[in-house]
TORROSE-498607 format. One record per residue (C-alpha): residue number from 1; chain; x, y, z. Coordinates in pm, whole numbers. Each point is the difference from the previous one (the first is absolute). Example, Ala and Ser with C-alpha at 12.3 -4.5 7.8 and 13.67 -1.06 7.14 Angstrom:
<recs>
<rec i="1" ch="A" c1="1230" c2="-450" c3="780"/>
<rec i="2" ch="A" c1="137" c2="344" c3="-66"/>
</recs>
This chain:
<recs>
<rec i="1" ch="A" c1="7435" c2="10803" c3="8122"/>
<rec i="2" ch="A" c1="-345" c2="82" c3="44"/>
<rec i="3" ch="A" c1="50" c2="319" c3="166"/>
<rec i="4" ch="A" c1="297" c2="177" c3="-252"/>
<rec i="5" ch="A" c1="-327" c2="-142" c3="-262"/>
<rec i="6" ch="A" c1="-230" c2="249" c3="256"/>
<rec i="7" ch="A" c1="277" c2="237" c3="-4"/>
<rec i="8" ch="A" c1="31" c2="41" c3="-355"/>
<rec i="9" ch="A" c1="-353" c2="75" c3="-82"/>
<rec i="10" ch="A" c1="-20" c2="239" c3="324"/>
<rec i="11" ch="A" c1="274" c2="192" c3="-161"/>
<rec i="12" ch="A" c1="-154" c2="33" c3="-346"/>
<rec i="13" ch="A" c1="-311" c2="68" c3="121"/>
<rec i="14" ch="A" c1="87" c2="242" c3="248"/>
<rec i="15" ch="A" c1="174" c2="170" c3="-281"/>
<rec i="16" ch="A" c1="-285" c2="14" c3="-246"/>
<rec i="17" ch="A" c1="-147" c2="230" c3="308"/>
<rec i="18" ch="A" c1="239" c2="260" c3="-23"/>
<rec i="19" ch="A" c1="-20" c2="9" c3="-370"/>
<rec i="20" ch="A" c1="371" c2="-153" c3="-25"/>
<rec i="21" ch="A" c1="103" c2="-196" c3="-273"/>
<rec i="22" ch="A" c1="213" c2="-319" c3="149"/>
<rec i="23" ch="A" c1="168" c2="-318" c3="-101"/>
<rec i="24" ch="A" c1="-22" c2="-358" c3="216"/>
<rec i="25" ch="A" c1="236" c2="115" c3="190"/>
<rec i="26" ch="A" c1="105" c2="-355" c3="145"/>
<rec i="27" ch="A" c1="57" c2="-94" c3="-321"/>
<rec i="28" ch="A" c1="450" c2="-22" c3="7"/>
<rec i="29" ch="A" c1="-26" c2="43" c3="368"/>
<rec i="30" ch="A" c1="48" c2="-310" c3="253"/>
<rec i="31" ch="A" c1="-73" c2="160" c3="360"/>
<rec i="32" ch="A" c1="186" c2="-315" c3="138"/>
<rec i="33" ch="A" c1="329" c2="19" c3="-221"/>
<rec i="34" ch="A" c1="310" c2="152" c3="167"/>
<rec i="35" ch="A" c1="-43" c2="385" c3="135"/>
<rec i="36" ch="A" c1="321" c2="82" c3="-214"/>
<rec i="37" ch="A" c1="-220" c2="-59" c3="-369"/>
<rec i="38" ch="A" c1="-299" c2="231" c3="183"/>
<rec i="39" ch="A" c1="14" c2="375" c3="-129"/>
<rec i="40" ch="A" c1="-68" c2="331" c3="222"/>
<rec i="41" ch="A" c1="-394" c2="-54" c3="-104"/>
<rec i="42" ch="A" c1="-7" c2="-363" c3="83"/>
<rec i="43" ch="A" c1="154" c2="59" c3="274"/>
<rec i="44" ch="A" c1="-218" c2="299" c3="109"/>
<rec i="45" ch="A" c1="-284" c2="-218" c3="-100"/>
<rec i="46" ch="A" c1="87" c2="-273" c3="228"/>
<rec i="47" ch="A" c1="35" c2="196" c3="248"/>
<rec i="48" ch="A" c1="-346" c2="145" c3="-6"/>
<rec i="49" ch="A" c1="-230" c2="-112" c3="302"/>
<rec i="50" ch="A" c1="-271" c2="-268" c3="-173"/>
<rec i="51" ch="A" c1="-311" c2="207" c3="147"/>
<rec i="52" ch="A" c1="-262" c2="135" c3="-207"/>
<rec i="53" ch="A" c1="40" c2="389" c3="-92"/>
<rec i="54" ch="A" c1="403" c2="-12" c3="12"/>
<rec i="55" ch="A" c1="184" c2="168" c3="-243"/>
<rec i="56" ch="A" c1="150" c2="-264" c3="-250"/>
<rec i="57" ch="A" c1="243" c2="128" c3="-263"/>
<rec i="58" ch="A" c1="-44" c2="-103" c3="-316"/>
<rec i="59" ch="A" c1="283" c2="-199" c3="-206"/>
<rec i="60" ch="A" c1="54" c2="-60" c3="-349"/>
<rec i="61" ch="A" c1="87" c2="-350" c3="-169"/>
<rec i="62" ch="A" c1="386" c2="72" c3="67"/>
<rec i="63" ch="A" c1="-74" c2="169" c3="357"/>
<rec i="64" ch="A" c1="53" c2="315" c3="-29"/>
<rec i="65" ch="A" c1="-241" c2="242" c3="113"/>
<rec i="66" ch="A" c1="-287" c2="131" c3="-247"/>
<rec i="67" ch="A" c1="-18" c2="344" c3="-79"/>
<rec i="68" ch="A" c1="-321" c2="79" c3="134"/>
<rec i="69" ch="A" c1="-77" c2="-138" c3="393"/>
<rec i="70" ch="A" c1="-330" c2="-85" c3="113"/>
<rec i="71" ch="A" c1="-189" c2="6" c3="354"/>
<rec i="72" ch="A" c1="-320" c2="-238" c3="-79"/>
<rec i="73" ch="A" c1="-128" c2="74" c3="371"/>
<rec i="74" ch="A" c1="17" c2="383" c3="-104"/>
<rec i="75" ch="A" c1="-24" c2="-11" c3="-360"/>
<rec i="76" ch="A" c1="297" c2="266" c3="4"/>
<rec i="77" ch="A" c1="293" c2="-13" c3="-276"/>
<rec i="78" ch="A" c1="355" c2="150" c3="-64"/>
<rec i="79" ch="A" c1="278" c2="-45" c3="-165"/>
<rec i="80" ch="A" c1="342" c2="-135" c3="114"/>
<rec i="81" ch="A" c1="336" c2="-7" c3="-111"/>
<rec i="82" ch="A" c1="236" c2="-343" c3="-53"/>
<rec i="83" ch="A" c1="26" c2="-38" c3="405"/>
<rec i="84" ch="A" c1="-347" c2="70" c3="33"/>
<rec i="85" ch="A" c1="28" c2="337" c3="132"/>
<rec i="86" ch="A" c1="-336" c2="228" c3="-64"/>
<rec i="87" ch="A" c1="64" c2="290" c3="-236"/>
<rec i="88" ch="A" c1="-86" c2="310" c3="114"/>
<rec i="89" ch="A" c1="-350" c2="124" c3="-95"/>
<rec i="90" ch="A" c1="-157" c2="-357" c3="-174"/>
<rec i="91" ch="A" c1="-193" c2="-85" c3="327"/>
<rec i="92" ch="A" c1="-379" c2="17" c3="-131"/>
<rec i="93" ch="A" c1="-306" c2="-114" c3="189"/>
<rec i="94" ch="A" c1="-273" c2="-252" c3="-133"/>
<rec i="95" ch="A" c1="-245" c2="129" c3="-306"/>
<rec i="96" ch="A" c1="231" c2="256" c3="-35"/>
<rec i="97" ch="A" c1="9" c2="113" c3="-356"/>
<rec i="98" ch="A" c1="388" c2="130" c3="-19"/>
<rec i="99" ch="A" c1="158" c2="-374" c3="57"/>
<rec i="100" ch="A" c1="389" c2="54" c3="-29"/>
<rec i="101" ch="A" c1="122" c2="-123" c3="-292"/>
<rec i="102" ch="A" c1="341" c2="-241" c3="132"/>
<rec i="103" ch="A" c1="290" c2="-3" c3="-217"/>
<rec i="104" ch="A" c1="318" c2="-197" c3="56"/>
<rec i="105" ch="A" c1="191" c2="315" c3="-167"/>
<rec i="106" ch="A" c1="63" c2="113" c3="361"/>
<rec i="107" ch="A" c1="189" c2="-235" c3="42"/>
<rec i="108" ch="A" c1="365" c2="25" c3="6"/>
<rec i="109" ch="A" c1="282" c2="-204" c3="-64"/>
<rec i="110" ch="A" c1="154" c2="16" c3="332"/>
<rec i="111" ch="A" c1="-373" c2="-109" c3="138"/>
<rec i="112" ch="A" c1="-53" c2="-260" c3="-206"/>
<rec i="113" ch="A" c1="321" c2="-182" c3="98"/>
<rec i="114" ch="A" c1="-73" c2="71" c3="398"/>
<rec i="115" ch="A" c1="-379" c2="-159" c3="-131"/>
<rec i="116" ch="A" c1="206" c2="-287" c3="-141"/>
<rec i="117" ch="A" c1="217" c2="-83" c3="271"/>
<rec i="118" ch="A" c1="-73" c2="-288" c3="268"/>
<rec i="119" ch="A" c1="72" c2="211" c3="329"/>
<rec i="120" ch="A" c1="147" c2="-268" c3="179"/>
<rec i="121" ch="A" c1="374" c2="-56" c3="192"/>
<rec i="122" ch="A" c1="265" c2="-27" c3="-282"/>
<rec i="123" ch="A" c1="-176" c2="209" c3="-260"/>
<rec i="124" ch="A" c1="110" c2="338" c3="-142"/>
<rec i="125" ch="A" c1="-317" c2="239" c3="-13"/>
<rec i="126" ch="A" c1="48" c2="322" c3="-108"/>
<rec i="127" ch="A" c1="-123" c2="297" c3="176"/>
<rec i="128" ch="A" c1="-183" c2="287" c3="-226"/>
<rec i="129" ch="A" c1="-33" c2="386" c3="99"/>
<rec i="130" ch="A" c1="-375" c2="212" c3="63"/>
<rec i="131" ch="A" c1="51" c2="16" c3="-443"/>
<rec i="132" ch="A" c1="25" c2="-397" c3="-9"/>
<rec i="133" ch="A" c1="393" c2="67" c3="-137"/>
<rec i="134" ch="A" c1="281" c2="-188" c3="205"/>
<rec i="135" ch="A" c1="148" c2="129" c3="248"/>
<rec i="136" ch="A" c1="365" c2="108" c3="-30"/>
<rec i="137" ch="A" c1="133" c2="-230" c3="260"/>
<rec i="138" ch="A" c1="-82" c2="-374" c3="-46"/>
<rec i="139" ch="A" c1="75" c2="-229" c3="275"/>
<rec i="140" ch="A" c1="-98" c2="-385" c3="53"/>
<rec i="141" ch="A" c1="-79" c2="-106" c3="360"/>
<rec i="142" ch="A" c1="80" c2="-356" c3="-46"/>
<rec i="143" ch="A" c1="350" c2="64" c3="-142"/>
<rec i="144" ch="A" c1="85" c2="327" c3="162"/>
<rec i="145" ch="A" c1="140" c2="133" c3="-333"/>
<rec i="146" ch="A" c1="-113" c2="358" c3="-140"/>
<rec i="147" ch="A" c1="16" c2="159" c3="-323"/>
<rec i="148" ch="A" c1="-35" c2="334" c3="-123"/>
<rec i="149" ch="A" c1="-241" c2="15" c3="-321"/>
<rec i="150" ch="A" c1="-132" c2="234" c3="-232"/>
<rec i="151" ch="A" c1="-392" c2="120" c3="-39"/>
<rec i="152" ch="A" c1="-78" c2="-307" c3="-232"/>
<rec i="153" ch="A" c1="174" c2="-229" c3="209"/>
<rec i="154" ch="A" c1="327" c2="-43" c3="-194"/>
<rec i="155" ch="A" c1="326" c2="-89" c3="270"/>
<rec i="156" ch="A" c1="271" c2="275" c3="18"/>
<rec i="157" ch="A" c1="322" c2="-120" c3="-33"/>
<rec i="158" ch="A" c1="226" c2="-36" c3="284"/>
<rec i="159" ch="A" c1="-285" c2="47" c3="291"/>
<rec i="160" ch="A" c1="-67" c2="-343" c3="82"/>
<rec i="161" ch="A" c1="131" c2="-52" c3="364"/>
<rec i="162" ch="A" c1="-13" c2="-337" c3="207"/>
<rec i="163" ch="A" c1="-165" c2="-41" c3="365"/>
<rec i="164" ch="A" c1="227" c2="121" c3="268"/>
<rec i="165" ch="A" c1="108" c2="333" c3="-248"/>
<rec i="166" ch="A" c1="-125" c2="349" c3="30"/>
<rec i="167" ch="A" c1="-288" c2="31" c3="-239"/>
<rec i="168" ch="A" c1="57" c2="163" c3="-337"/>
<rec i="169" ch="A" c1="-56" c2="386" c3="6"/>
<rec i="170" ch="A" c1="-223" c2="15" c3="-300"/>
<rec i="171" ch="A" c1="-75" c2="365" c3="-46"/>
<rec i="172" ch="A" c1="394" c2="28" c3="-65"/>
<rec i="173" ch="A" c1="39" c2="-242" c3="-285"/>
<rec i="174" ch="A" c1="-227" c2="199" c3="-222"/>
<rec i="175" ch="A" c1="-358" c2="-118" c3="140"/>
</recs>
């Protein structure tokens, strides 16, 4: 207990460094609970070697990734989107005066629900293009079915197709 306490503080402190506003971001978040309830950024987090200067990203109170990432040990920031992807352009170095400013408006819908999802056997994910928009054909490893669907994710009628079947050809049904 002491050392999530040590954690904690590291984290906040680390991000006062790089000039990033952040939120306890243990608070909502029980490293020990079941990996299904962890996000991508808990996750990721978890993940991270516990050595000093490692990159850590930063999570909100729900677990999603922050806008804007921080590197304490280099003071750099940028901005990310919902799977904490770095935006083209946002990386800026320490006492720079032209800190990107991190929106979540590039974030899309299709993103956000890949951000959302648990990533583990049985689940669904969906899989977004280079734009963030879905991609036409759909398919879910841990059933074997596929779908065809349209830019904001929306099934087509009469694509879905179970394992074992020749997946849908989704160009021809209008996608």
């Amino acid at each position: 207990m002491k050392m999530k306490s040590l954690v904690a503080v590291l984290l906040l402190l680390s991000c006062r460094v790089c000039g990033v506003k952040a939120q306890n971001a243990t608070q909502n978040w029980n490293p020990e609970g079941p990996l299904h309830t962890l996000t991508l950024c808990q996750r990721a987090r978890m993940n991270t070697p516990n050595i000093a200067g490692a990159y850590r990203p930063q999570c909100d109170t729900q677990g999603q990734y922050t806008s804007q990432q921080c590197w304490a040990s280099t003071g750099y920031t940028w901005c990310v989107n919902a799977n904490g992807q770095q935006l083209p352009g946002t990386l800026t170095p320490n006492g720079s005066p032209n800190r990107p400013r991190c929106t979540v408006q590039n974030v899309t819908p299709c993103q956000q629900a890949n951000a959302k999802c648990p990533h583990l056997i049985g689940s669904c994910c969906p899989t977004c293009d280079n734009q963030g928009q879905y991609t036409p054909l759909q398919c879910c490893g841990s059933t074997g079915y596929c779908r065809c669907v349209t830019t904001s994710g929306q099934d087509i009628p009469g694509t879905l197709t179970p394992p074992g079947r020749p997946r849908p050809n989704c160009i021809k049904t209008g996608r």
